[in-house]
C-alpha positions in Angstrom: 142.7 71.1 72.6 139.2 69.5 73.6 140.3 69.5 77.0 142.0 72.8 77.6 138.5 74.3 75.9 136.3 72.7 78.4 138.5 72.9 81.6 138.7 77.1 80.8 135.0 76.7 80.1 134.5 75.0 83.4 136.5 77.8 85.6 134.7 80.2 83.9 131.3 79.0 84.8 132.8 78.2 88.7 134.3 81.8 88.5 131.3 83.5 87.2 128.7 81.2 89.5 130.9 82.5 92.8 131.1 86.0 91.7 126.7 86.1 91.6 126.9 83.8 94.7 129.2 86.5 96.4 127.7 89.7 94.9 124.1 88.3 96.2 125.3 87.4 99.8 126.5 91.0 100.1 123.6 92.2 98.7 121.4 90.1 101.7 124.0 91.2 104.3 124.0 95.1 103.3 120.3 95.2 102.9 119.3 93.4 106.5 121.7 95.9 108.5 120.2 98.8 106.3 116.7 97.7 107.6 118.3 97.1 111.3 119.5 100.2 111.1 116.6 102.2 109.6 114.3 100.3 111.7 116.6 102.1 114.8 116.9 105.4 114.1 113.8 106.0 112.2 110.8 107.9 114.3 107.9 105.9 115.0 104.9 107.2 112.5 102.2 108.1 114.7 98.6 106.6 114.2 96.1 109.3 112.7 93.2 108.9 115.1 89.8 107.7 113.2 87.2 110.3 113.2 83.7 109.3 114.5 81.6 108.3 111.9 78.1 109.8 112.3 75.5 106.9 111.9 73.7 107.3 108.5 69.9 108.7 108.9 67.6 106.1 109.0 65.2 107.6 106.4 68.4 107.0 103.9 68.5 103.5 104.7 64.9 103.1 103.8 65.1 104.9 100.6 68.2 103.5 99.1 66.7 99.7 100.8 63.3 100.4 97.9 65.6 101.4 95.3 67.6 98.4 95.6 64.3 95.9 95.9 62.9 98.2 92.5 65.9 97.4 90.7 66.3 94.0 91.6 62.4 93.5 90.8 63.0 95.4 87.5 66.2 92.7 86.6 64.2 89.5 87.6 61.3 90.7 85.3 63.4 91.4 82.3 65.8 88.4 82.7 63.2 85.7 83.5 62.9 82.9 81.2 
């Protein structure tokens, strides 16, 4: 009885461990030539062309340069020990 149990348990596990091997090899096969196939037929997206930046003022850089060094002035004055 021992034996029968673990010989039907063993072709189970082989059986069931075939089936997942199958199932996944198809599942591999299917999805490359969907990709092959997509990768085909499918139109080539067209790159939006980057609109020219206009170069900040420099009167903003100098502004927002002081309110940076005030705040890290203000930090360093509270925070020093």
């Amino acid at each position: 009885m021992q034996d029968s149990l673990m010989n039907e348990g063993l072709m189970l596990m082989v059986f069931g461990m075939g089936f997942v091997f199958v199932f996944l090899t198809v599942l591999v096969i299917a999805t490359t030539g969907m990709s092959k196939l997509v990768s085909r037929w499918a139109p080539v997206p067209a790159k939006p062309e980057a609109a020219p930046r206009a170069p900040a003022p420099a009167a903003q850089d100098d502004d927002l340069m002081v309110v940076i060094s005030t705040a890290v002035h203000r930090y360093r004055q509270r925070h020093h020990r």
